[in-house]
MMTF fields as JSON, N, C-alpha, C and O atoms, coordinates in Angstrom:
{
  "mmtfVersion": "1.0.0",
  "mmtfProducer": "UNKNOWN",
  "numBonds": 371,
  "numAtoms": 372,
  "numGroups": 93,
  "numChains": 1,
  "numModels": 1,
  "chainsPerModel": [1],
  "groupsPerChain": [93],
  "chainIdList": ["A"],
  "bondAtomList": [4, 2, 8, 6, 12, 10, 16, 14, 20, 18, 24, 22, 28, 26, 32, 30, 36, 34, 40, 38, 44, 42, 48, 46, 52, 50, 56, 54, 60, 58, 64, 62, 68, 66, 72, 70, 76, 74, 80, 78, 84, 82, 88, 86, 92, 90, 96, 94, 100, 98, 104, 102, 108, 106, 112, 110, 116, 114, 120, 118, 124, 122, 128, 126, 132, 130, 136, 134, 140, 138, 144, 142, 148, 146, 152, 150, 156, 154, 160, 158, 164, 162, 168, 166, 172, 170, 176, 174, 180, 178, 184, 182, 188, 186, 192, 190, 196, 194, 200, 198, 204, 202, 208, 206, 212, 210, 216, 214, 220, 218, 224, 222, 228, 226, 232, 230, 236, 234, 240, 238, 244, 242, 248, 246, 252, 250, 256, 254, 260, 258, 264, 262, 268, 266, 272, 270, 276, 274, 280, 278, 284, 282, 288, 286, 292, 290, 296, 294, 300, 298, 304, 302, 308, 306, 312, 310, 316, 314, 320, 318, 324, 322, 328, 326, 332, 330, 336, 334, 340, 338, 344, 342, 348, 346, 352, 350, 356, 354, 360, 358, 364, 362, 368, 366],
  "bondOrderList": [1, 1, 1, 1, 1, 1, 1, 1, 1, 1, 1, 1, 1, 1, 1, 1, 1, 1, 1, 1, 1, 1, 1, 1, 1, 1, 1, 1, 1, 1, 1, 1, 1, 1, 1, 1, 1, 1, 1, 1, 1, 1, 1, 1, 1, 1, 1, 1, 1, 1, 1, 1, 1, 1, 1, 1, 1, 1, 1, 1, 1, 1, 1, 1, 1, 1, 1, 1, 1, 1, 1, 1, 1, 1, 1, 1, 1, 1, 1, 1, 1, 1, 1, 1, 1, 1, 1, 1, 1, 1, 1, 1],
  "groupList": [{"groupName": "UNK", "atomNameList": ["N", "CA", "C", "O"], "elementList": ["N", "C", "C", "O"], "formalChargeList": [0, 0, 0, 0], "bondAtomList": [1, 0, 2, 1, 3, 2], "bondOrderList": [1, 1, 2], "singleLetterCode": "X", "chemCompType": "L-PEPTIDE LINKING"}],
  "groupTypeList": [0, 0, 0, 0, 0, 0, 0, 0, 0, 0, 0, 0, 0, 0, 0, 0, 0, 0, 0, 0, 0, 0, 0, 0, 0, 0, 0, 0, 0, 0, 0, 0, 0, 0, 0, 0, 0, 0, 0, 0, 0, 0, 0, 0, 0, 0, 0, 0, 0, 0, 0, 0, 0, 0, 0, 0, 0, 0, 0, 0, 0, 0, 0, 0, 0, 0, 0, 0, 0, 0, 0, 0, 0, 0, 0, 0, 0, 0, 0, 0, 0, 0, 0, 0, 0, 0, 0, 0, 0, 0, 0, 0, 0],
  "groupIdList": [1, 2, 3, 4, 5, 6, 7, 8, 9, 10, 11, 12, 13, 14, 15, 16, 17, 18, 19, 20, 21, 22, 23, 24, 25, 26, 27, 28, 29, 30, 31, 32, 33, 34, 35, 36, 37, 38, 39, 40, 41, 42, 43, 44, 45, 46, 47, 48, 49, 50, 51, 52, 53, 54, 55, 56, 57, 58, 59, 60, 61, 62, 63, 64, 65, 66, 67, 68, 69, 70, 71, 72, 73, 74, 75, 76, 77, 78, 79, 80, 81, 82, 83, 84, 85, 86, 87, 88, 89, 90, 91, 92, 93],
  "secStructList": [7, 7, 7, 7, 7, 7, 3, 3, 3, 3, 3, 3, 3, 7, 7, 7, 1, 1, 1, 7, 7, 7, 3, 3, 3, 3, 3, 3, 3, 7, 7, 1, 1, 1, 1, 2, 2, 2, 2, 2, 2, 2, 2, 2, 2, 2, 2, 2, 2, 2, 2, 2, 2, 2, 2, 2, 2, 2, 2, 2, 2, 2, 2, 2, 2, 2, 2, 2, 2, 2, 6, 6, 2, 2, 2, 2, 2, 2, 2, 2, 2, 6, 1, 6, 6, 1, 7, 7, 7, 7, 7, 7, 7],
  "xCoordList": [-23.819, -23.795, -22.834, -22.984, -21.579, -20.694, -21.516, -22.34, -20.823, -21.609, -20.501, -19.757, -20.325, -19.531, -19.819, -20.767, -18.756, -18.952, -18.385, -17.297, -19.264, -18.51, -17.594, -17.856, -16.282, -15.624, -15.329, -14.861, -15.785, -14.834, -13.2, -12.754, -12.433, -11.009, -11.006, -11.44, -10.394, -10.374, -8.411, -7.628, -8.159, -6.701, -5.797, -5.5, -5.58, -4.419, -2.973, -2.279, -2.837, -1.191, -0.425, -0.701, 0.679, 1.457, 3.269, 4.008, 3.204, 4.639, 5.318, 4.643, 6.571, 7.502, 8.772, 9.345, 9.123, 10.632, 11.921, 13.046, 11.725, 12.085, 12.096, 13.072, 11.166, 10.719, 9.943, 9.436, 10.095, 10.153, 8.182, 7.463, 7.88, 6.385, 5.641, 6.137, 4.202, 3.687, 2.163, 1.677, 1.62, -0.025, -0.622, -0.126, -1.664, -2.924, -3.805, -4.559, -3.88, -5.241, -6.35, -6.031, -7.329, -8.679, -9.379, -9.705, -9.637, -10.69, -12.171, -12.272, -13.066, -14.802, -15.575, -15.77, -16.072, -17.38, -18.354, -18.654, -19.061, -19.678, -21.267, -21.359, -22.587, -23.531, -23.879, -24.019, -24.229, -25.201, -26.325, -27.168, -26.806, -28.332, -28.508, -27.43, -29.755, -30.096, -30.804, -31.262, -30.765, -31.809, -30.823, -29.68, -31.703, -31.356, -29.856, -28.727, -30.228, -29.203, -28.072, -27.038, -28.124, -26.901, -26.109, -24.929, -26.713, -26.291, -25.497, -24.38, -26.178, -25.722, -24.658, -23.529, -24.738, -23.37, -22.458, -21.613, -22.513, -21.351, -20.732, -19.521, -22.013, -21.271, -20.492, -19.411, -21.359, -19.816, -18.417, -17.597, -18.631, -17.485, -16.56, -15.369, -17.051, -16.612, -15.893, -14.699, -16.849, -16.284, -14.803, -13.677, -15.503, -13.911, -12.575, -11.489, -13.012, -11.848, -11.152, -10.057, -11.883, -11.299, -10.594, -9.744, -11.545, -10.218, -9.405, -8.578, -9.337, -7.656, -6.898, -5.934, -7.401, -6.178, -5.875, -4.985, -6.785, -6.163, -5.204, -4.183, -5.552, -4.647, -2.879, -1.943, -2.718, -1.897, -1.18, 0.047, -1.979, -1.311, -0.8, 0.003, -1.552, -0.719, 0.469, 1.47, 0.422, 1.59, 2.701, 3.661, 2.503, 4.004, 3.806, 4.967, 3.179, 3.719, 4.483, 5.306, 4.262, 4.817, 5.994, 6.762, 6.025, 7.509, 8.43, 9.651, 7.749, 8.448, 9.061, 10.206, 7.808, 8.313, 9.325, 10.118, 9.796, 10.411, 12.045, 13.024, 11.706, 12.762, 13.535, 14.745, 12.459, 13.257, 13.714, 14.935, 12.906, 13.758, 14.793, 15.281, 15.262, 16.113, 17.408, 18.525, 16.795, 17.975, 17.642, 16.991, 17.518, 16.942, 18.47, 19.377, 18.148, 18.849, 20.117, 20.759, 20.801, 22.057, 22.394, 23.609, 21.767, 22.542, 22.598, 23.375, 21.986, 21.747, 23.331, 24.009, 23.972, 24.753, 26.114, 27.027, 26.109, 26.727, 27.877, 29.068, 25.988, 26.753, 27.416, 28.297, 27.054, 27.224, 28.782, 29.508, 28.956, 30.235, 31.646, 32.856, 31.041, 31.424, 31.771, 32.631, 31.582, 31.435, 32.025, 32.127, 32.439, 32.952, 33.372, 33.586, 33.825, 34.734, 35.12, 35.754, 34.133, 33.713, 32.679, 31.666, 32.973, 31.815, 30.516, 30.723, 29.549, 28.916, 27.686, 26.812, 27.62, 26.332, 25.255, 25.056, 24.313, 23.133, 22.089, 21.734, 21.719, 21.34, 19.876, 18.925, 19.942, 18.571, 17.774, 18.233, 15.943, 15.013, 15.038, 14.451],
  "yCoordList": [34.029, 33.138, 31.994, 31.092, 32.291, 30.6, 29.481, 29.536, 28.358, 26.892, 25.884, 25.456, 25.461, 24.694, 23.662, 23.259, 22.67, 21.568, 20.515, 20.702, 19.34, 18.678, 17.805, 17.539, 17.29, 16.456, 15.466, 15.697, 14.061, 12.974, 12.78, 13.548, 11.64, 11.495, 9.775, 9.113, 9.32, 7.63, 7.56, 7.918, 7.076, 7.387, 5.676, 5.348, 5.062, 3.904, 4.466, 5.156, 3.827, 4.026, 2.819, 2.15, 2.755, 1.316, 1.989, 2.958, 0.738, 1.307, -0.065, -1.024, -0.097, -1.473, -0.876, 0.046, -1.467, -1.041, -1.797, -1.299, -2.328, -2.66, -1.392, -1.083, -0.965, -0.599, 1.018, 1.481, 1.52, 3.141, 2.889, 1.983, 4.154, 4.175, 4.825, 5.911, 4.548, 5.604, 5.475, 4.619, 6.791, 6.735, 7.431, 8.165, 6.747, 7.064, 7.919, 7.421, 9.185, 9.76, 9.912, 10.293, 9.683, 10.451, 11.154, 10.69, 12.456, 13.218, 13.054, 13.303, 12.64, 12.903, 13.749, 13.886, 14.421, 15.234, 14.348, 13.54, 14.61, 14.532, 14.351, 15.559, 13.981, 14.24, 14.974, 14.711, 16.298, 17.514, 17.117, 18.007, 15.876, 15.892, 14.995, 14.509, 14.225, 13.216, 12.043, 10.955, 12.483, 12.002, 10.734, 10.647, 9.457, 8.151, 8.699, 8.315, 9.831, 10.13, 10.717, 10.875, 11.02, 12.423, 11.061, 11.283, 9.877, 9.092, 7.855, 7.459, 7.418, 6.238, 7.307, 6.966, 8.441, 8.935, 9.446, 10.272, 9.118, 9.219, 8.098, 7.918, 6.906, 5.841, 5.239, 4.65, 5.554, 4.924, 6.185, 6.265, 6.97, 7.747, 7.029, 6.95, 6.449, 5.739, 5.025, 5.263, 3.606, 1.891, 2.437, 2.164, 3.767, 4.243, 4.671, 4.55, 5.408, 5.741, 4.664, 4.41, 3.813, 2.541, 1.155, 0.294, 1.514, 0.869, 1.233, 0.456, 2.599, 3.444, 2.805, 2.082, 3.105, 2.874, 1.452, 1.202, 0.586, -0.753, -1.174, -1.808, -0.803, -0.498, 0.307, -0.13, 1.155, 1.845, 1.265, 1.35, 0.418, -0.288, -1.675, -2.185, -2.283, -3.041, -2.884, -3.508, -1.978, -1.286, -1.355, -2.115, -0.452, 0.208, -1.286, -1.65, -2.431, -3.603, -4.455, -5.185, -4.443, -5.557, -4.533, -5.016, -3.465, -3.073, -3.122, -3.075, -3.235, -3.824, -5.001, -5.321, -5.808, -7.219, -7.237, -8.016, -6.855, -6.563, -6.49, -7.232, -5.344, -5.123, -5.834, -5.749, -6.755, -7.823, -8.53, -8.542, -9.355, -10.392, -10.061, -11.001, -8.843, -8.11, -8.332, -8.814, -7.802, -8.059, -8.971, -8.548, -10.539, -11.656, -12.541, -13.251, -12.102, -12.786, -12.262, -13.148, -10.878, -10.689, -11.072, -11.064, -11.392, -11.568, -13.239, -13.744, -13.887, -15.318, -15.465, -16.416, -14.695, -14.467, -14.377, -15.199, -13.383, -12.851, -14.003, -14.305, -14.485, -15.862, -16.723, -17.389, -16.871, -18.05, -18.294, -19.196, -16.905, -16.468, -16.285, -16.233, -16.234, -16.423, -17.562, -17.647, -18.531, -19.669, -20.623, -21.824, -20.06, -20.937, -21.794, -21.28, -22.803, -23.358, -24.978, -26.033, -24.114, -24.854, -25.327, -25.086, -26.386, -27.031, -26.111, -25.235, -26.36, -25.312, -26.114, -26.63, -26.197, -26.848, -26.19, -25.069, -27.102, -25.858, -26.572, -27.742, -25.134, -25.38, -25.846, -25.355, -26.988, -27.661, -26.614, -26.116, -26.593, -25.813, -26.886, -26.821],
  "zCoordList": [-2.808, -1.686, -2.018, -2.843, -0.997, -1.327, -0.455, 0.458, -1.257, -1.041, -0.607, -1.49, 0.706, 1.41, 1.481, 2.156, 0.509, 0.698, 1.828, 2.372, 2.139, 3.139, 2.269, 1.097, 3.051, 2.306, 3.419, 4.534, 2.757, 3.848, 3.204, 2.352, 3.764, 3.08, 3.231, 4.174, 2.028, 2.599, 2.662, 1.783, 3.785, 4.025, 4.336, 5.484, 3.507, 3.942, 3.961, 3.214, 5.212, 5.422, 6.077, 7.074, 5.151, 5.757, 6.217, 6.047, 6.831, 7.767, 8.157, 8.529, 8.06, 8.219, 8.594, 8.014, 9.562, 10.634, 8.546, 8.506, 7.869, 6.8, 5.596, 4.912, 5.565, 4.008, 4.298, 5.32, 3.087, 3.412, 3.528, 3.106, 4.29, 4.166, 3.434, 3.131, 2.816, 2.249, 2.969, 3.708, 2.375, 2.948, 0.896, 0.04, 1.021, -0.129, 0.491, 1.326, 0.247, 0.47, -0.653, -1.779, -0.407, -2.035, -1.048, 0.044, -1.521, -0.537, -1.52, -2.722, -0.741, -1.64, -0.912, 0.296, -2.129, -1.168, -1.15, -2.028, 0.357, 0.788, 0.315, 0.533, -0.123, -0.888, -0.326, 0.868, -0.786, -0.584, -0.38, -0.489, -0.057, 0.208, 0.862, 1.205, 1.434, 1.889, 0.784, 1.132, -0.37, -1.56, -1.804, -1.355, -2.862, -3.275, -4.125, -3.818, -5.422, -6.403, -5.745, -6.395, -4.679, -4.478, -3.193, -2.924, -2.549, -2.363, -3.05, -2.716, -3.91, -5.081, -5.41, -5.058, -5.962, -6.665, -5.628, -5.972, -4.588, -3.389, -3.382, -3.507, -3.154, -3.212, -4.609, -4.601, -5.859, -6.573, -6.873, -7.788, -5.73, -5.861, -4.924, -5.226, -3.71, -2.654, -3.481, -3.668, -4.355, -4.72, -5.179, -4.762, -6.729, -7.386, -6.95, -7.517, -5.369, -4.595, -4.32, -4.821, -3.327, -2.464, -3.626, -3.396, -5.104, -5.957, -6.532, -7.01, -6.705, -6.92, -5.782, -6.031, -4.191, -3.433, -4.065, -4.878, -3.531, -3.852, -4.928, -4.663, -6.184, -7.032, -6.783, -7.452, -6.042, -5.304, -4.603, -4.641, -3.674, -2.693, -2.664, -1.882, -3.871, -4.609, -5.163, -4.813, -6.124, -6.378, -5.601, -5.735, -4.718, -3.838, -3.183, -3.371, -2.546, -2.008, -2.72, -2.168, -4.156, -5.707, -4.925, -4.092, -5.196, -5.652, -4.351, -4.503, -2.788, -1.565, -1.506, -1.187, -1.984, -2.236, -3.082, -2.554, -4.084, -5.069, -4.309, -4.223, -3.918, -2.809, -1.936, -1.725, -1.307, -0.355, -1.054, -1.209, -1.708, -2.502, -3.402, -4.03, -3.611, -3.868, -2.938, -3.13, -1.926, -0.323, 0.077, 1.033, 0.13, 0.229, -0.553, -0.118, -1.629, -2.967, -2.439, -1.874, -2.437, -1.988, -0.794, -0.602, 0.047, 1.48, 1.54, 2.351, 0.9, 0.45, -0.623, -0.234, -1.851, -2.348, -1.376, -1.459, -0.552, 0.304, 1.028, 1.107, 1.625, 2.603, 1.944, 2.489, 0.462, -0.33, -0.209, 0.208, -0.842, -1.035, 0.305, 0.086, 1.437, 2.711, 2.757, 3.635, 2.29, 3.106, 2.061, 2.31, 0.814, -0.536, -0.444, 0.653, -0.436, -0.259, 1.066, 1.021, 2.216, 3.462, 3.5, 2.843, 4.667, 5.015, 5.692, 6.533, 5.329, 6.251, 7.091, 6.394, 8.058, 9.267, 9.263, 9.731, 8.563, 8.59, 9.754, 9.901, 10.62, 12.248, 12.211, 11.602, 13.068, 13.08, 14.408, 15.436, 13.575, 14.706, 15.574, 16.653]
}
């Protein structure tokens, strides 16, 4: 007799018209039972999932951020260099 397990999925996904996207999936099964044990050990399968992602999604954001101020710093360079020499008016809000 096979034994089918249920599985939930915990899924973050980020997206920026800027910066490439990614998504985190963890799939968990499901507790086979209704009991206290087969619950508690779902749930710290849950806490452990949801702090991998976080961990993850920290990650790939350090390294976005990373990024801009990356292209931040050059286009700041850029202008610098545009403008060498001249006066430059910087525009009041």
């Amino acid at each position: 007799m096979s034994s089918i397990t249920a599985q939930s999925r915990l899924v973050a996904t980020y997206s920026s018209p800027d910066n490439k996207h990614f998504t985190v999936t963890k799939t968990l099964n499901s507790p086979p039972s209704a009991s206290p044990q087969d619950k508690t050990s779902y749930l710290e399968g849950l806490r452990k999932a949801v702090t991998e992602t976080q961990e993850q999604i920290n990650k790939e954001l350090t390294a976005r951020m990373e990024e801009d101020v990356a292209r931040g710093t050059a286009t700041a360079q850029d202008k610098e260099e545009e403008n060498y020499g001249e006066e430059v008016q910087e525009e009041e809000d």
